[in-house]
C-alpha positions in Angstrom: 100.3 281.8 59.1 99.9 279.0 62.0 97.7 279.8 64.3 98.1 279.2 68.1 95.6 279.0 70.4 97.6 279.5 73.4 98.0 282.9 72.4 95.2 284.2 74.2 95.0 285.5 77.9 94.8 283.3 80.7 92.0 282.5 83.1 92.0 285.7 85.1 94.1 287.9 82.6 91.8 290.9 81.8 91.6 290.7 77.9 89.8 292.6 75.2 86.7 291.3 73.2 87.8 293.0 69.8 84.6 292.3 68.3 82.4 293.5 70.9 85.1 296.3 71.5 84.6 295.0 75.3 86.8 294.6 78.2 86.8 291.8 80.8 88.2 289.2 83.0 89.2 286.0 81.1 86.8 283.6 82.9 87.9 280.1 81.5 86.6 278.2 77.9 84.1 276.1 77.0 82.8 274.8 73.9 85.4 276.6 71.7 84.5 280.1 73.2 86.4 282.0 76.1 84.1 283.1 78.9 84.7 287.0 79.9 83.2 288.6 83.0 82.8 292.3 83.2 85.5 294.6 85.7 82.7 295.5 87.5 81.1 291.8 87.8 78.0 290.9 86.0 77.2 288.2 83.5 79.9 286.7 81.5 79.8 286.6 78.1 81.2 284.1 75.1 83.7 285.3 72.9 85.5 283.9 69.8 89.4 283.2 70.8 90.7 285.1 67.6 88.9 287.9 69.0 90.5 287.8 72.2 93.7 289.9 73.3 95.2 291.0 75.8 95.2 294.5 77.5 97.7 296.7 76.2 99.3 298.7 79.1 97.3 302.2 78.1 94.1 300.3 78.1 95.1 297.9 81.3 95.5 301.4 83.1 92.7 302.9 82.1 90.2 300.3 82.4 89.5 300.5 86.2 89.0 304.1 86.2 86.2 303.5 82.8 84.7 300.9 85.4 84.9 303.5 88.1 83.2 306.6 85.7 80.2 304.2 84.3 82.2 304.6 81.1 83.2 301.6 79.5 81.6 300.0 77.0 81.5 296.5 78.9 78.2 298.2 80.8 75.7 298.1 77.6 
């Protein structure tokens, strides 16, 4: 299977670290690594594009109220 690396969410897309299991705000790429910022702002992080996805709807929905409750994962 081909892989694509315009797969991924764009710059400001809120996307899905699957190996973190963290949620952020697709920041822009550098060095081969997407930069995500947290919802609730803070320090970006790097991520490995075949790890990133985008949001699906449940968890687009449901992330500003984790933000909100202090309970996302994205926090640690």
């Amino acid at each position: 299977m081909a892989s694509n690396q315009q797969t991924g969410p764009g710059i400001g897309a809120l996307a899905k670290d699957t190996a973190s299991g963290r949620i952020g705000v697709v920041m822009g790429a550098v060095g081969g690594r997407v930069q995500i910022r947290p919802t609730g702002g803070g320090r970006e992080w790097d991520a490995v594009p075949d790890k990133v996805r985008p949001l699906s709807a449940l968890e687009e929905l449901s992330a500003p109220l984790a933000t909100r409750n202090g309970n996302s994962r994205e926090r640690l």
